[in-house]
PAKE-319501 format. One record per residue (C-alpha): x negated, y negated, z; residue in one letter. Coordinates in pm, whole numbers, padded with zeros to 5 digits, always signed. Each point is the difference from the previous one (the first is absolute). Layout:
// residues N
XYZa;...
END
This chain:
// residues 443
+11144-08137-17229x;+00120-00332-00143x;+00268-00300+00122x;-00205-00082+00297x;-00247-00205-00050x;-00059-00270-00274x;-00289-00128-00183x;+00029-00327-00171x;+00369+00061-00006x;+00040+00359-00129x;-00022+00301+00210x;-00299+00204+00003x;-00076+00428+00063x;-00030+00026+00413x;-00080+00306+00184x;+00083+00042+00353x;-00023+00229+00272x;+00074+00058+00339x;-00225-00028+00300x;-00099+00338+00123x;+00124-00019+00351x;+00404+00040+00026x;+00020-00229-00317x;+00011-00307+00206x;-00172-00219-00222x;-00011-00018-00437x;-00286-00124-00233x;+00107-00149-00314x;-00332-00038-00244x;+00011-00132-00381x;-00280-00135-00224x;+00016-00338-00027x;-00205-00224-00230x;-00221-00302+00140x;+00184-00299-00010x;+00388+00150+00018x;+00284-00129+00216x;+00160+00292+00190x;+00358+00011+00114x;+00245+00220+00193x;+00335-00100+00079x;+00221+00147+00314x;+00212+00163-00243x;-00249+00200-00242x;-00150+00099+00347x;+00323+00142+00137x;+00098+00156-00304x;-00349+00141+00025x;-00004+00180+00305x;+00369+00138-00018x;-00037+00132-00339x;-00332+00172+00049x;+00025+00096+00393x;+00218+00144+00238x;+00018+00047+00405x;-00140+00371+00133x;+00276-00020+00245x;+00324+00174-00086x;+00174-00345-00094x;-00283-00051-00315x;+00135-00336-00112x;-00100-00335+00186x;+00113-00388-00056x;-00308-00241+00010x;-00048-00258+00284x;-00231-00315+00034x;-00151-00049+00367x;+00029-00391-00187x;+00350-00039-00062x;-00127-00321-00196x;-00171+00240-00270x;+00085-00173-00337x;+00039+00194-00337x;-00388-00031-00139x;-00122+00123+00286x;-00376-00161-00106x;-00142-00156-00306x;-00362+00112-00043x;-00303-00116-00209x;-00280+00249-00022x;-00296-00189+00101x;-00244+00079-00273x;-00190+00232+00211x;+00315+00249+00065x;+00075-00063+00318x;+00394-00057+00026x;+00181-00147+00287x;+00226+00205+00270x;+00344+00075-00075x;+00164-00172+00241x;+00242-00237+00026x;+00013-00340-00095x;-00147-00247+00310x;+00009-00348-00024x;+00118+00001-00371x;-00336+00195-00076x;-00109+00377-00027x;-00176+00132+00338x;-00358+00080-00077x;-00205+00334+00053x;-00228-00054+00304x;-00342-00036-00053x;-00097+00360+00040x;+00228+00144-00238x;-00172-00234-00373x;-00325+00016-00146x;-00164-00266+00154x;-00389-00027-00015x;-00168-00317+00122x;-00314-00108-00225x;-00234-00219+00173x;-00415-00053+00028x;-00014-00162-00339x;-00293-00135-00148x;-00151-00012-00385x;-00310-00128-00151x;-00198-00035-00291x;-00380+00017-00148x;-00074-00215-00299x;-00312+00168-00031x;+00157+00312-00053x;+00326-00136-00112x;+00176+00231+00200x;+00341-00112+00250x;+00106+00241+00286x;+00371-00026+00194x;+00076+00261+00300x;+00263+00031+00279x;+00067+00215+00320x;+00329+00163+00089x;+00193+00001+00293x;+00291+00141+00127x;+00296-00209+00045x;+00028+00003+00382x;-00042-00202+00287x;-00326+00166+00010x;-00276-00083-00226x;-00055+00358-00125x;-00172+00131-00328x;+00224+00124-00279x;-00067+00264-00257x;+00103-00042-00329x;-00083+00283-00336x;-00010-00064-00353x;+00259+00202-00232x;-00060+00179-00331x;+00097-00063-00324x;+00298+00211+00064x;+00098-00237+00305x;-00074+00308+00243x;-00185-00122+00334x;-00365+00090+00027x;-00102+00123+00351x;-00343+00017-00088x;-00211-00170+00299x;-00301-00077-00271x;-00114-00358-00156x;+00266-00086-00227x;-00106-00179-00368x;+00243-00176-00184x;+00036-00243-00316x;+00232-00226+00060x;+00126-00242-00324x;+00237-00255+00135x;-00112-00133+00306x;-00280-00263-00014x;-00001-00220-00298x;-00295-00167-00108x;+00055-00352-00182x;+00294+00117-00027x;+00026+00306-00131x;+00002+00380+00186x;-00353+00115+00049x;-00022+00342+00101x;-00098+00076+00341x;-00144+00306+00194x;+00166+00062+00328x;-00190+00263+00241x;+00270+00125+00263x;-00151+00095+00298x;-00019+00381+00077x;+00200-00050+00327x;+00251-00280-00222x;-00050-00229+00270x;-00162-00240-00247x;-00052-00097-00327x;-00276-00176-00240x;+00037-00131-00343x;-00279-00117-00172x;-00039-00150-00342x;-00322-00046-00262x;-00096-00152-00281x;+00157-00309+00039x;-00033-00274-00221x;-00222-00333+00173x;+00183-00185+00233x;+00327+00161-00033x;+00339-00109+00090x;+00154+00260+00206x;+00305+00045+00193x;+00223+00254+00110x;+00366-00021+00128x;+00174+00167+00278x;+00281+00146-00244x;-00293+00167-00188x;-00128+00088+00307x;+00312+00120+00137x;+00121+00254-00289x;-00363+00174-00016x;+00046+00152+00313x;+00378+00052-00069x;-00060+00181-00305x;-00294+00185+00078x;-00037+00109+00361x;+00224+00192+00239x;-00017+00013+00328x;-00114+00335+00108x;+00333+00142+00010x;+00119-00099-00318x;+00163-00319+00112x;-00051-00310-00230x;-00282-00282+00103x;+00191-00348+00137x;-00265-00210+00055x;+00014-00323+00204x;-00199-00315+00115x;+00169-00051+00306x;+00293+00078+00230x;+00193-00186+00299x;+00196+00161+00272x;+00320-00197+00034x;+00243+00008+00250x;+00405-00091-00042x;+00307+00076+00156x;+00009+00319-00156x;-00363+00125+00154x;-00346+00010-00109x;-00078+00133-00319x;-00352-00024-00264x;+00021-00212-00318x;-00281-00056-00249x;-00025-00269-00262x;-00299+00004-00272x;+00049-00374-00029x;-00081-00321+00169x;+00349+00004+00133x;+00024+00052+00347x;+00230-00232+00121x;+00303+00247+00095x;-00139+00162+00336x;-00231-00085+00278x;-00315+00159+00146x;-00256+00184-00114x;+00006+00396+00016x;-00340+00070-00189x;-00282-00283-00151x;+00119-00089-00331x;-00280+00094-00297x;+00159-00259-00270x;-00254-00271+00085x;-00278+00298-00041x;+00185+00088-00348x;-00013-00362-00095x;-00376-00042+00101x;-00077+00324-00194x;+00175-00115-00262x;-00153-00350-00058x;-00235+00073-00279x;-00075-00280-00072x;-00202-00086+00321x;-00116+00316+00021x;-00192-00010-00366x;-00087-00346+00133x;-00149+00127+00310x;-00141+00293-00187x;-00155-00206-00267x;-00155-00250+00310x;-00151+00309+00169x;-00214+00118-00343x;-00073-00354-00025x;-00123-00022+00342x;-00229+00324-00113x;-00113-00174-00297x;-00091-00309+00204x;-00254+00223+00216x;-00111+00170-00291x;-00047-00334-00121x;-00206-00084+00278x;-00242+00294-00027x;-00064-00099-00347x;-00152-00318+00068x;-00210+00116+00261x;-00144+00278-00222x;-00040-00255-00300x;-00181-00240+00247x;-00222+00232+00062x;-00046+00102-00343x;-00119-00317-00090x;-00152-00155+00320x;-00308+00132-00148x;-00043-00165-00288x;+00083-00338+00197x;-00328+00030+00196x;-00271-00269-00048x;-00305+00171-00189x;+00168+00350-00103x;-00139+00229-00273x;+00363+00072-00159x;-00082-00072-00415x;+00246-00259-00254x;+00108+00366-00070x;+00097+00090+00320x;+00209-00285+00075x;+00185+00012-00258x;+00130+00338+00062x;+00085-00164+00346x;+00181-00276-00111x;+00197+00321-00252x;+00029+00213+00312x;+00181-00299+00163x;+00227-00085-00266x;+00110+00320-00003x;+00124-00022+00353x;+00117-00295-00052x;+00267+00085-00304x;+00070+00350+00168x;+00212-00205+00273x;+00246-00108-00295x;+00239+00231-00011x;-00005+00067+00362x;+00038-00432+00022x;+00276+00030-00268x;+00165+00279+00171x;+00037-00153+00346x;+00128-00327-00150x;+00293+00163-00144x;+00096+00243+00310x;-00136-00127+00327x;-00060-00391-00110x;-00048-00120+00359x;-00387+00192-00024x;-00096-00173-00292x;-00154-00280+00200x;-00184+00259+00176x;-00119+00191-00244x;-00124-00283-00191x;-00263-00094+00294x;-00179+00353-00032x;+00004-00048-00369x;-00105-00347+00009x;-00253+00101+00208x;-00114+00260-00258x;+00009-00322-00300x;-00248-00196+00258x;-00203+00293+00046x;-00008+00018-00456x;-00092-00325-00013x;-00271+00012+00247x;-00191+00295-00233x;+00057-00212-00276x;-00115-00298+00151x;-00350+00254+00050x;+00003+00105-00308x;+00015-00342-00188x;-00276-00101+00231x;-00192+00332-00107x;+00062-00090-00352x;-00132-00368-00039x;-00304+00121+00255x;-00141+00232-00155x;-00025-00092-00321x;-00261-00019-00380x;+00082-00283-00226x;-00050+00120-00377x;+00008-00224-00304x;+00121-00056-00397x;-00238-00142-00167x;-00138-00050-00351x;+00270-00150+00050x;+00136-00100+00300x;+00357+00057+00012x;+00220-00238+00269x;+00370+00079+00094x;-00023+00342-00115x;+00259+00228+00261x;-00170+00276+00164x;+00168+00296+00256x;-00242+00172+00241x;+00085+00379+00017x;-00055+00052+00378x;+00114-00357+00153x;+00244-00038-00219x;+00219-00142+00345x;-00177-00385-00086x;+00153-00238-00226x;-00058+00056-00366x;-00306-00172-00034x;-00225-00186-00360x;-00342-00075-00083x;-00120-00320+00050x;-00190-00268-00255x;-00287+00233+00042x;+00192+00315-00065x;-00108+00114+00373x;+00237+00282+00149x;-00013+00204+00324x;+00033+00363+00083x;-00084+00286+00236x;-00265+00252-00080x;+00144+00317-00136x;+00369-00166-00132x;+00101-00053-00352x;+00086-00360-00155x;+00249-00042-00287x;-00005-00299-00140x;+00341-00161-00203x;+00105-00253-00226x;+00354-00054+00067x;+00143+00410+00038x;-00264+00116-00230x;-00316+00134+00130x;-00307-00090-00203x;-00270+00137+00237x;-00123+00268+00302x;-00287+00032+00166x;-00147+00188+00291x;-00123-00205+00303x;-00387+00057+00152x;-00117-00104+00312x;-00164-00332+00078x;-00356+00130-00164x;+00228+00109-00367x;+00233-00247-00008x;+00252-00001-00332x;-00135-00208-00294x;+00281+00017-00298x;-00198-00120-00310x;+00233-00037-00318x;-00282-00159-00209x;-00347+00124+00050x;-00314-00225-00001x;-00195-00117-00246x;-00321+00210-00085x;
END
């Protein structure tokens, strides 16, 4: 049927019937696209109903009456909400268009929010409960639809993709979402994120995903909301929702609003912060273990009159460097994300340098202890540079004006002029100590 309802100004196909008791009431049902302004006028509904109907008593034709005798020509101006949901046809009340009660839209109430995030597994999660939207804080089901835009009534885990609903600095990541089997809540989860992302999502986002791809069970489009108020006026009590921060136009609470959740969910920012605090915190203790096992490592080769070797120590003082410069990128890492630990993480690995420098310290002493002194002579060579393979930690050291220089039994000396090296020899013990003789005696 047409020239009954209009769409953004031009009538649209409607099909009606009657009720199937006596024909007492009439459904009038058209598709309508999201976002359309719907209109009826008194007229094109008159017209209407004489031209298509007719009385089952003998008299068949009927005039129309108002029980408003103030009923104006456009009987109501609608806007589809963009969840489908239209407004009564009724007439006009206060200069406005008399809502459908509560129990006639698709209301579901989404509360229980909470996200998080792992940098050490760079993955963010963001989940939400459902609710009916009664006085009553019940659970709502919700299903996922098909690629056809059917319901599904499956009662199984649900696993989606989703593409335009989380952005990640500032572009759409994709994002799993795992409907629960009974749809009473939902988890999305996303990986592979790059370090310290910026991420945000927005309640419009948020909104149309569940618009566009759920149902409620039978059939009906998804409205979700934050929050609702009941309000009461001269004209009764009646439900309103508002997804924003406006609340301004009614009084008392029906239900515990979930926008401050939403908000707290959504605040990345602190929650990467926090995140990145926590692994720091676990880094910190892991921290802490380390210099307790390095201490005692090392305690001992710190003991008065131990048998550890020059050889042996050095390894040590390797072993601890190694610990040491492990703690960089861990160091670098918590300067960047969760810079209110630095302080503390630099103790533990300060404590780690002082426990370095204390093997060193030993092994220097080791070095200049226990030590031969070889010779150049025939002839005597002063100021000539000389490295120490073992303890090479001491300052570069020279032969003095007798061409005297020290090292450990069992290490190698190299001996340089400027960069080039002119000489090697192997060091004895105290009973073979090295003599370098460039010119031998005279016979």
């Amino acid at each position: 049927m047409q020239n009954i309802l209009k769409i953004n100004g031009h009538y649209t196909r409607t099909i009606a019937s009657l009720g199937a008791t006596h024909g007492k009431h009439i459904t009038i049902k058209a598709d309508v696209p999201h976002y359309s302004n719907i209109t009826m006028s008194k007229s094109d509904l008159e017209a209407f109903l004489k031209g298509h109907f007719m009385l089952s008593s003998s008299r068949r034709v009927f005039d129309i009456t108002y029980y408003n005798k103030q009923v104006k020509e456009d009987l109501c101006i609608l806007k589809l909400p963009i969840n489908n949901v239209m407004q009564s046809f009724k007439e006009y009340k206060k200069g406005k268009c008399v809502s459908s009660s509560l129990s006639l839209n698709n209301w579901v109430f989404v509360s229980d929010f909470n996200s998080g995030y792992s940098p050490e597994d760079n993955i963010a999660f963001f989940r939400n409960e459902f609710y009916g939207a009664t006085r009553v804080l019940t659970p709502e089901t919700i299903r996922p639809t098909d690629i056809h835009g059917n319901t599904n009534t499956n009662t199984i885990l649900s696993m989606r993709t989703y593409h335009k609903l989380l952005k990640v600095n500032g572009s759409y990541f994709p994002i799993t979402g795992f409907l629960n089997s009974d749809g009473k809540s939902i988890f999305f989860s996303i990986e592979n994120l790059p370090e310290s992302p910026n991420i945000s999502i927005s309640w419009d986002d948020y909104y149309k995903v569940f618009m566009h791809r759920f149902r409620k069970p039978n059939g009906m489009r998804v409205d979700i909301t934050r929050g609702a108020k009941q309000c009461e006026d001269a004209g009764g009590e009646h439900i309103s929702h508002n997804n924003t921060s406006n609340w301004d136009n009614c009084t008392g609470w029906w239900k515990r609003q979930s926008t401050e959740q939403w908000d707290k969910a959504n605040d990345w920012n602190s929650i990467i912060t926090s995140a990145n605090e926590v692994l720091a915190d676990k880094w910190i203790v892991n921290a802490k273990t380390l210099v307790t096992e390095t201490h005692t490592l090392v305690e001992p080769y710190l003991l008065a009159g131990n048998d550890k070797t020059i050889t042996d120590l050095k390894n040590g003082v390797k072993d601890v460097e190694s610990v040491y410069h492990s703690m960089d990128e861990d160091r670098k890492w918590i300067a960047e994300n969760a810079n209110s630990k630095t302080s503390e993480y630099d103790a533990e690995r300060n404590n780690i340098l002082q426990i370095l420098e204390e093997i060193k310290s030993a092994f220097n002493t080791k070095c200049s202890a226990d030590t031969v002194k070889g010779y150049w002579k025939y002839p005597a060579i002063k100021g000539l540079n000389y490295v120490r393979s073992i303890c090479d930690q001491l300052p570069p050291r020279s032969t003095n004006n007798k061409g005297a220089f020290s090292c450990s039994a069992g290490e190698t000396v190299a001996f340089y002029l400027g960069i080039i090296k002119v000489y090697e020899v192997m060091c004895g013990d105290k009973s073979n100590a090295p003599t370098i003789t460039l010119i031998p005696s005279l016979p």
